[in-house]
N, C-alpha and C positions, 0 to 999 in steps of 0.2 A: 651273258644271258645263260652257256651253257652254264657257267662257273654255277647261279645260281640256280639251276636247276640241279647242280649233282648235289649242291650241299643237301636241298630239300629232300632228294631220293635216298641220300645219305642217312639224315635226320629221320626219313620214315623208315629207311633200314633197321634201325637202331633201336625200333620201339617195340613193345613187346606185340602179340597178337593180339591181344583184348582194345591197345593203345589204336595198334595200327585199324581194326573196326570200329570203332570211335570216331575216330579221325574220316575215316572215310566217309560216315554214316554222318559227318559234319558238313564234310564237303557237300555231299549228295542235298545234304537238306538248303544250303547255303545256294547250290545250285538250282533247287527247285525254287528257290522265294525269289533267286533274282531272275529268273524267267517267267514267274507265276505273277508275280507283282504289278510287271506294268502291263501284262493280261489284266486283270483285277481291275487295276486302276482305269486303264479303258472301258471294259465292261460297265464298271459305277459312272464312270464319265458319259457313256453311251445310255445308261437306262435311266439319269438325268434328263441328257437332252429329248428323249423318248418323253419323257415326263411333263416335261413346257411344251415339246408339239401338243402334246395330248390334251394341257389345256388352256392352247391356243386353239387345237379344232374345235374344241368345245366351246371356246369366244367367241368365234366366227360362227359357230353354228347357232348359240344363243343371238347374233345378230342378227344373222339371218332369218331367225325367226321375228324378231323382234321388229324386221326392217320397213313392213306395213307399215304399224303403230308411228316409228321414229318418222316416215313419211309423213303421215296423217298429222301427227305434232306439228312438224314443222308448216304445214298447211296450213294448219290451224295458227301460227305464230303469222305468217305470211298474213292471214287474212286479217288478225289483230290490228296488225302493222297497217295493212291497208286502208281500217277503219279509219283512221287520221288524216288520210285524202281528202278525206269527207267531212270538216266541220261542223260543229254544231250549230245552227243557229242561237240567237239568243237564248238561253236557256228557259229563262221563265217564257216566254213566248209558245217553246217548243214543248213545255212541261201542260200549258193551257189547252196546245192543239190537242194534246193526245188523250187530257183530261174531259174536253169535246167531245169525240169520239167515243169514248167511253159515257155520253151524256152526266157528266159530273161538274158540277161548279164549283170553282176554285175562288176562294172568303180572302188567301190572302200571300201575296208571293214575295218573299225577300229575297234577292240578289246580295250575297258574300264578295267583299275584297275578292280582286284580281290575285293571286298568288304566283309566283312563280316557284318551279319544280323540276331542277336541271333544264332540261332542251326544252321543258312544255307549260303552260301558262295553266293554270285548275281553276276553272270557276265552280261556283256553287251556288245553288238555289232551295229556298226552303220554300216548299209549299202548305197552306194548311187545306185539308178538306173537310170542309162540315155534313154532318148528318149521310154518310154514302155506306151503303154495302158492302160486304165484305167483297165478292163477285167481282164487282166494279173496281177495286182498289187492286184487285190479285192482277185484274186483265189491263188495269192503265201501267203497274209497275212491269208486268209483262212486255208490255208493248212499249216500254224505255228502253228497257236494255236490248232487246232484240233491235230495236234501229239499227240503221246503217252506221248511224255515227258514235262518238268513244264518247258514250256517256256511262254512269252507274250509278246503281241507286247507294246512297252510302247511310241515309238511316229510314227508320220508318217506326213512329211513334201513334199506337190507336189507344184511343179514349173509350169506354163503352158507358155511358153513361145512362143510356135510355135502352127500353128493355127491345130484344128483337134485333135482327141483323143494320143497327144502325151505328157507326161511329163515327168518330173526331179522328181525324188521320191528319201527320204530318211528317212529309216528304221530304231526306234531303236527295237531292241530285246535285250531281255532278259532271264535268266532263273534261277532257284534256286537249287543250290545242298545240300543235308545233309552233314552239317559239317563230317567228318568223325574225329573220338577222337582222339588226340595223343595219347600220351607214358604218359605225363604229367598231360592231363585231365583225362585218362581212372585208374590213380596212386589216384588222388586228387576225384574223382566221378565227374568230372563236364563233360559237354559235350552237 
């Protein structure tokens, strides 16, 4: 090790003065980038991580805010869900009670194919109503879908044919039951 260190003080012996400040002025720079460097590299690596904290607090704090609403959703999904506890009655049955109520009479009620739809069975009912107010028709589709149970209105088609708040309305409703499993799903796991 000495051997090579005399040759190198030899070799700088050797060189002229402008050579020998060069060299030095190499070293020194050489010296500062390989201590300067993985400073550096730290620092970038450091005002990164700074950088994802900053907006991950900013996620959390947008959740946070948000965390009412995503309650409230899911309440709302809960109580959806729930509606399905609660069956429909026959449909057309249930469509005439509520057309009652609203003192409207129903000219003519078709019940749709049984459908099935993944896990849940969809019936349908088309209602026609003759000669009824508009009033009437806003406060009986009202009073469908706010029930208890999973039904919805899926069309609603008015005639105006005669002059004044009189029309020809036709209702479809709808609603969704849980499959309930056979003997054969509830043997096999499916359902």
């Amino acid at each position: 090790m000495n051997d090579l260190f005399d040759r190198v003080r030899q070799g700088f012996d050797n060189m002229s003065d402008r050579e020998q400040r060069l060299t030095v002025a190499m070293a020194l720079t050489f010296a500062v980038l390989l201590t300067a460097l993985p400073l550096f590299l730290m620092l970038t690596a450091n005002s990164d991580l700074e950088a994802e904290n900053d907006e991950m607090r900013a996620l959390i704090g947008r959740l946070s805010l948000e965390r009412a609403k995503l309650q409230r959703l899911a309440q709302a999904h809960e109580g959806s869900l729930r509606r399905y506890d609660n069956p429909t009655p026959a449909l057309g049955s249930f469509v005439e009670g509520e057309a009652r109520k609203q003192g409207i009479s129903i000219r003519e009620v078709t019940e749709e194919p049984l459908k099935t739809v993944g896990l849940y069975q969809r019936r349908n009912v088309r209602v026609t109503l003759p000669s009824v107010g508009l009033a009437e028709v806003i406060n009986l589709l009202n009073n469908i879908v706010t029930s208890p149970h999973p039904v919805a209105i899926e069309q609603v088609n008015f005639e105006h044919h005669k002059p004044g708040d009189v029309y020809n309305v036709k209702v479809g409703v709808l609603t969704y039951d849980k499959k309930k499993p056979s003997k054969g799903d509830a043997e096999t796991g499916e359902g």
